[in-house]
Backbone atoms as SQL, in Angstrom:
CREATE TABLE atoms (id INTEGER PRIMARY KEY, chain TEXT, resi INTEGER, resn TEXT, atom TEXT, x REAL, y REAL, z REAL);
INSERT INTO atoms VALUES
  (1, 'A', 1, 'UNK', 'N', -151.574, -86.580, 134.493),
  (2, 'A', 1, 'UNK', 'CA', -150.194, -86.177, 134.723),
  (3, 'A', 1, 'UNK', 'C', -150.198, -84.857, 135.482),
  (4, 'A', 2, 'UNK', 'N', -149.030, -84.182, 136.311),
  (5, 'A', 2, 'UNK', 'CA', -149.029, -83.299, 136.714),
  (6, 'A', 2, 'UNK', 'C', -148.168, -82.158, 136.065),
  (7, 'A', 3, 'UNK', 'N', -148.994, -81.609, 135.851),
  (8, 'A', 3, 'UNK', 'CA', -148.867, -80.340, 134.620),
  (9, 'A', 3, 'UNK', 'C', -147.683, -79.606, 134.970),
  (10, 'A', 4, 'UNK', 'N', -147.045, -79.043, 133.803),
  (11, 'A', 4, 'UNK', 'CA', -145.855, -78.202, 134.080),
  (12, 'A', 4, 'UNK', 'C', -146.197, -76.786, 133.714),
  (13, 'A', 5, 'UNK', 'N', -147.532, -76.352, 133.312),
  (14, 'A', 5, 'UNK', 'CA', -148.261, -75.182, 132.589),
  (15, 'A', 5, 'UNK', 'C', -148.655, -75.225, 130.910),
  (16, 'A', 6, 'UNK', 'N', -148.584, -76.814, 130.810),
  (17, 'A', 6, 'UNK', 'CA', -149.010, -76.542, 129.135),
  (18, 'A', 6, 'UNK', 'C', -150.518, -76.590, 129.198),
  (19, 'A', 7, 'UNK', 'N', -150.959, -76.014, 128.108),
  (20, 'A', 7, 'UNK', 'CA', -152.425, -75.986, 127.800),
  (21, 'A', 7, 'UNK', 'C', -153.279, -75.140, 128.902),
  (22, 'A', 8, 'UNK', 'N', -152.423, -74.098, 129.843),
  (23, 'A', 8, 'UNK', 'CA', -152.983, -72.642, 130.111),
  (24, 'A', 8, 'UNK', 'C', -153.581, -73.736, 131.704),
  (25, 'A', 9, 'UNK', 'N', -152.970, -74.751, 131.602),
  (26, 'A', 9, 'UNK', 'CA', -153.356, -75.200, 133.261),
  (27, 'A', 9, 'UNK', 'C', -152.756, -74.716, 134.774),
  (28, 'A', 10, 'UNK', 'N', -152.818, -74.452, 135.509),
  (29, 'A', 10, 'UNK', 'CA', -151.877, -74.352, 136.641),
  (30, 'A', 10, 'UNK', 'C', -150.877, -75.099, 137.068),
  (31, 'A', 11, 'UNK', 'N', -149.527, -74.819, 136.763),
  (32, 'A', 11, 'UNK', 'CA', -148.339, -76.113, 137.439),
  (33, 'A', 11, 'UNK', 'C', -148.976, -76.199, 138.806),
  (34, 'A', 12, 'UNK', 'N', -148.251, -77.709, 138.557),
  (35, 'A', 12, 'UNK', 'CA', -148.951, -78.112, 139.599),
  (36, 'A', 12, 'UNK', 'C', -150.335, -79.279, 139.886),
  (37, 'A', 13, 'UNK', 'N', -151.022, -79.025, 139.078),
  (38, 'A', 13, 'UNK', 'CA', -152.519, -79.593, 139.043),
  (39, 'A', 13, 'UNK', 'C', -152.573, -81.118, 138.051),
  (40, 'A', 14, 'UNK', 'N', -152.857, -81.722, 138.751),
  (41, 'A', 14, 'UNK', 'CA', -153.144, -83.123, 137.788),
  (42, 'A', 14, 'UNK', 'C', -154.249, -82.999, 137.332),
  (43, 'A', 15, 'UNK', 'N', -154.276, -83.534, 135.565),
  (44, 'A', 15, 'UNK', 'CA', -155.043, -83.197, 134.702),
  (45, 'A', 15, 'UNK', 'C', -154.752, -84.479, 133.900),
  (46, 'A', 16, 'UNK', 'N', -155.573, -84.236, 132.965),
  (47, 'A', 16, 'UNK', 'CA', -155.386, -85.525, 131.987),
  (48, 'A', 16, 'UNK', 'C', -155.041, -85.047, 130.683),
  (49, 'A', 17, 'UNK', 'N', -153.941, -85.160, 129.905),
  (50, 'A', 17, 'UNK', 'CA', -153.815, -84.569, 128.868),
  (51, 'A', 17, 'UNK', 'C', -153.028, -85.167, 128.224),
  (52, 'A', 18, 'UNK', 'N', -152.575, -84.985, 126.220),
  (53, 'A', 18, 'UNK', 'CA', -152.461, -86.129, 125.566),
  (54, 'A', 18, 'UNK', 'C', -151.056, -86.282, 125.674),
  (55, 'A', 19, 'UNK', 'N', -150.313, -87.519, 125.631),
  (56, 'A', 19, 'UNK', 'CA', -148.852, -87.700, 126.008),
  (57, 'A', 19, 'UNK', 'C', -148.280, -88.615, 125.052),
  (58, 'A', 20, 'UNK', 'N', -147.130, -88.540, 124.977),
  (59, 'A', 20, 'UNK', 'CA', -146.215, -89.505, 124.090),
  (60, 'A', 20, 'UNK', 'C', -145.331, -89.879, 124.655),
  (61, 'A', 21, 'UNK', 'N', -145.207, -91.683, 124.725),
  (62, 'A', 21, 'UNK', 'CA', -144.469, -92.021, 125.560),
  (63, 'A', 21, 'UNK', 'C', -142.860, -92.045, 124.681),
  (64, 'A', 22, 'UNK', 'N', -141.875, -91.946, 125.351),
  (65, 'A', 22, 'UNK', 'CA', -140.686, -91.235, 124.888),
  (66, 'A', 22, 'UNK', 'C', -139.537, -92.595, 124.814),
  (67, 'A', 23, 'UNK', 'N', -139.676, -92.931, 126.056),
  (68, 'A', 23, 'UNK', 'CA', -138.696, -94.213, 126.727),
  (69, 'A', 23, 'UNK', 'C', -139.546, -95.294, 127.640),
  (70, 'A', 24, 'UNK', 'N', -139.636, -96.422, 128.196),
  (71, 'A', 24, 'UNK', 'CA', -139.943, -96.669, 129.221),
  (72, 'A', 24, 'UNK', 'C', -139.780, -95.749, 130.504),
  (73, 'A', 25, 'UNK', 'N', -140.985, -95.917, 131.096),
  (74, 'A', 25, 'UNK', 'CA', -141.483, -94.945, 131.813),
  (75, 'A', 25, 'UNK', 'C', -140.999, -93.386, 131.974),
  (76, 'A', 26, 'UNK', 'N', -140.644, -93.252, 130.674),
  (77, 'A', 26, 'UNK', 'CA', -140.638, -91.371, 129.997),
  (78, 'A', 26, 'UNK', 'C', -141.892, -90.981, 128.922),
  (79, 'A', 27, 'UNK', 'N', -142.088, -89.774, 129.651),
  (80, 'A', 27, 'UNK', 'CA', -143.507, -89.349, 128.579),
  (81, 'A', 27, 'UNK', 'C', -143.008, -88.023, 127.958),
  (82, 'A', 28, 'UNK', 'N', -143.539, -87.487, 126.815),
  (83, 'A', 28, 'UNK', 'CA', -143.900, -85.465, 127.227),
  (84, 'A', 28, 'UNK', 'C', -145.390, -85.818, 126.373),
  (85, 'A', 29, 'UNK', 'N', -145.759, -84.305, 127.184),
  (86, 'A', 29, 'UNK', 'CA', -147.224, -83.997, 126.906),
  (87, 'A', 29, 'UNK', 'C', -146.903, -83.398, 125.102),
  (88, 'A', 30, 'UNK', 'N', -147.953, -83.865, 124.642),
  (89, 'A', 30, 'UNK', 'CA', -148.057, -83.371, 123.140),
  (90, 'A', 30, 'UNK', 'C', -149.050, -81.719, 122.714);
C-alpha cells in the first residue's frame, strides 16, 4: 500500500504493511 506516514515510513512510499479491510475495496492500515 502507499503509505500515509504510519509506522515512521515516508508518505508516499509503497510498503507492505498490515491492513483491515473495511468495505469492499476499502482498507486502513492497522
Amino acid at each position: 500500500v502507499c503509505s500515509s506516514g504510519e509506522y515512521g515510513i515516508p508518505q508516499g512510499v509503497w510498503a507492505g504493511m498490515p491492513v483491515r479491510t473495511t468495505a469492499p475495496g476499502t482498507f486502513t492500515v492497522v
